[in-house]
C-alpha positions, 0 to 999 in steps of 0.5 A: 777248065773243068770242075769236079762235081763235089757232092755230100754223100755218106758222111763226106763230101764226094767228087766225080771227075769221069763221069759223063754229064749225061750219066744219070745218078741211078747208073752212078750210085749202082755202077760206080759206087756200087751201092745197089740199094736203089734199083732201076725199076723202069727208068722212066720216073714212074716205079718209084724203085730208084727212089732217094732224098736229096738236101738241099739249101734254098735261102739259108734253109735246108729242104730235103726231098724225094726224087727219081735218081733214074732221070736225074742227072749225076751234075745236078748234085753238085752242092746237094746232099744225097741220101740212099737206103743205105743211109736208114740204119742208125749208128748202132746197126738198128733199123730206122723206124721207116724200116722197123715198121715195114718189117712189122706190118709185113710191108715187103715181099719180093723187095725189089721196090721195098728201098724206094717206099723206105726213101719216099716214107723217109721224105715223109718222116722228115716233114711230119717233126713226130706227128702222125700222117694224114691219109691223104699225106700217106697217099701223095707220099706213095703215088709215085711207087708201085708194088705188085706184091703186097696189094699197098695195105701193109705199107701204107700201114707201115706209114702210119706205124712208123711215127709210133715207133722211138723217134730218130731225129736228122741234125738239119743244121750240120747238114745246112752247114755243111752243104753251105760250104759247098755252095759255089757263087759263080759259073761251074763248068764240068767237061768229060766225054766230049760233052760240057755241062755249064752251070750259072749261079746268076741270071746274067750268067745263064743270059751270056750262056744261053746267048752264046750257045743258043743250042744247047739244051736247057735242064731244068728239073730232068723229068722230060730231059732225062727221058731223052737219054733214058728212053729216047737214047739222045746224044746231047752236046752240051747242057745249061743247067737252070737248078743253081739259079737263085733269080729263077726260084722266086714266087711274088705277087704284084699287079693282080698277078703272081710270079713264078720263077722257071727254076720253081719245083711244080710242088712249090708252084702248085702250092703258091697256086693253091693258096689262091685256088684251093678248090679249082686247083687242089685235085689237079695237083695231087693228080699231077705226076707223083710227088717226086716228080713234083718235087724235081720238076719246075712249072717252067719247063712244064710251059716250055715243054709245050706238051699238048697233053701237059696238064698245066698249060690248059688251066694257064691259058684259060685264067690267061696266064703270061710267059716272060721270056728273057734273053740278051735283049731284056725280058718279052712278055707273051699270053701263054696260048700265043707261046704255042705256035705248033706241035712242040713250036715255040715262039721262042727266040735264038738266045731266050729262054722262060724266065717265069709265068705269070698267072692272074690271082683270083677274081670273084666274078670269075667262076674258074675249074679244072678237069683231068680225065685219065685210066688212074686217079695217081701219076697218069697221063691225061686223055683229056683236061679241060679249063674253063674260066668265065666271067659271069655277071648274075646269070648272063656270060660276060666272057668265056675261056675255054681251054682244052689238053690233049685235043689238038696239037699244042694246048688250045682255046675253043674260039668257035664256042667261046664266041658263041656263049659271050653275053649269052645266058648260062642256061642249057640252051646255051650250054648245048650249043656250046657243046656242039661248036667244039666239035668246030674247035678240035679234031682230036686224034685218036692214040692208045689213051683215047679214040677222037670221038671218046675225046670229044665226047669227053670234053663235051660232058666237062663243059657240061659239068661245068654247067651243073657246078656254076649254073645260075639256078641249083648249082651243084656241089663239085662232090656231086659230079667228082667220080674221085669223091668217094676218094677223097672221103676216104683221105 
């Protein structure tokens, strides 16, 4: 029997009925509420224009974030708060301080992607409790909206102008209760137009599910699937959903390793993951997709994806991360680079699906660092990025894991010349024998982010790189080699 998806939405509870369960939010807040604030910019997740905050409560705690609502899907929001641009101005007609201070610091000019920088500085708003933003929190805030008017001066401006303004306050507890209410404790099930969207509370649901429909497509975070529909123009049939499921939102650390659950955000995850790696991992979060992305993709579906361009998988593999797949049959558990098997192969078994990803917590033998290289700083997609983890021991190798994106066919280790630098010396000798056997290891292809041999030269001048910031003898500060240093001055 189906359920009517039931949401929070200005002021009330909301509930669709006829909506298709392929039906993104964006077309349901333009097209059947008719609330054309938010705007459709590229239906991608890249523009920022459909920008919206969604509530939510994980562990009894609200969490309010910024997300694309053009690849999201309308059956996510069942049990969440949605929040538009509609929802700034205060009770009495005033504008919200986010919009005030983009009024004065002349911070829109044509106003077509004005509402999602009012959202994302909402987002940020929300989180600073009054305080002022760093730069560099003003600048992962916005790294997922474009303006092609105003040179991003003003707004940013306006960031910082708008905490200076007469504070608004959000009662989180009325929403935290409200939301609560709507909270549902078993399988929710919601039909329309001939497609069936199946949603599990528990991790012995979704295994039933999964089982007895081992060809449904598993949804996660939507920022891959929702370019199926969007782009690709996929009819799917029916979709398990993995956002309501408690067991695969857990992060813990047990046995030298930390575990994340498939159902963790990618900003959760990366933040967990940072506490251990600040340095080797910092950059390649900020520089991974914008933060609404981050914030509704998780790191499960990023590893179950398999994309040899995704920027996670390389650094996984090189640490020698695990998946844990689960099924019918309990849980299996594989080195993540034995996962990939081809071009968007899995190892994965009719019924099973990722639970979590385990990743090694850090060891001080192990000289770790991760590389992205792409056109733009912000929310670009990699032409290469490079991982490379050894174990050195004084100035002599004791293993080398070396592990490379968007060089072949899925994400891969560079046998030929791990083997060659084993019990070698870290010195230039060794280093440029290196270099020239991963011209053994991969046959990058050429496309319109990178010709092979730009590629290859390019993964050749990391693994160089990383010489020069852990060779044995005068090694180098990582700000000496970072093209982005000077960027992260500026933060």
């Amino acid at each position: 029997m189906s359920e009517p998806i039931r949401f929070y939405y200005r002021g009330a509870v909301h509930e669709v009925r006829d909506a298709a369960p392929t039906q993104t939010v964006l077309q349901h807040l333009r097209e059947d509420l008719h609330c054309t604030g938010t705007k459709e910019g590229c239906a991608e997740g890249d523009c920022g224009a459909c920008t919206v905050v969604l509530g939510t409560v994980v562990d009894g705690r609200l969490e309010l974030k910024a997300v694309n609502s053009c690849i999201q899907l309308t059956p996510t929001l069942d049990g969440k708060a949605l929040f538009t641009v509609e929802d700034l101005q205060q009770p009495d007609g005033a504008l919200h301080p986010v919009q005030q201070a983009l009024v004065e610091c002349h911070g829109s000019q044509c106003g077509f992607c004005t509402p999602g920088f009012a959202m994302s500085l909402w987002g940020m708003y929300l989180k600073l409790d009054g305080q002022a933003p760093q730069r560099k929190q003003i600048d992962d805030c916005l790294s997922g909206n474009l303006c092609r008017c105003t040179g991003y001066r003003p707004i940013i401006d306006a960031a910082r102008r708008m905490t200076e303004l007469p504070r608004v306050t959000f009662d989180t507890a009325q929403l935290t209760e409200q939301l609560a209410a709507l909270k549902r404790d078993r399988l929710a099930v919601y039909s329309a137009h001939g497609q069936t969207f199946l949603a599990p509370r528990t991790l012995d649901e979704l295994i039933q599910l999964r089982a007895a429909n081992p060809a449904a497509t598993l949804l996660a975070g939507c920022t891959d699937v929702g370019l199926w529909i969007t782009k690709g123009l996929r009819e799917l049939n029916d979709i398990i959903y993995l956002g309501h499921v408690d067991a695969l939102k857990t992060v813990t650390e047990r046995d030298g390793m930390i575990e994340i659950g498939a159902g963790v955000s990618l900003e959760t995850a990366y933040g967990a993951l940072c506490r251990h790696y600040p340095q080797e991992l910092g950059e390649m979060r900020q520089r991974f997709a914008s933060l609404p992305i981050r914030n509704a993709g998780t790191l499960g579906g990023n590893v179950a994806n398999g994309s040899p361009i995704g920027d996670s998988m390389p650094w996984l593999i090189a640490l020698g991360a695990q998946v844990v797949l689960c099924g019918a049959g309990g849980d299996r558990v594989l080195a993540l680079e034995d996962f990939y098997l081809d071009y968007m192969k899995k190892d994965l078994q009719p019924g099973e699906f990722v639970r979590a990803v385990r990743v090694p917590l850090r060891r001080p033998e192990v000289a770790f660092r991760t590389y992205k290289l792409a056109k733009r700083f912000d929310q670009d997609i990699s032409a290469v990025c490079a991982a490379f983890a050894f174990t050195l021991d004084g100035d002599t190798i004791g293993s080398a894991r070396i592990a490379f994106g968007g060089m072949a066919a899925t994400p891969k280790r560079a046998r030929t010349a791990e083997a060659l630098l084993a019990g070698r010396r870290w010195d230039e000798p060794a280093l440029k024998e290196a270099m020239a056997a991963l011209a053994l290891d991969y046959a990058p292809l050429s496309d319109m982010r990178a010709s092979s041999g730009y590629r290859l030269r390019s993964a050749q001048n990391l693994l160089r790189r990383f010489w020069l910031e852990t060779r044995p003898d005068a090694p180098l500060a990582a700000s000496a080699v970072n093209a982005f240093a000077c960027v992260k001055e500026l933060s």
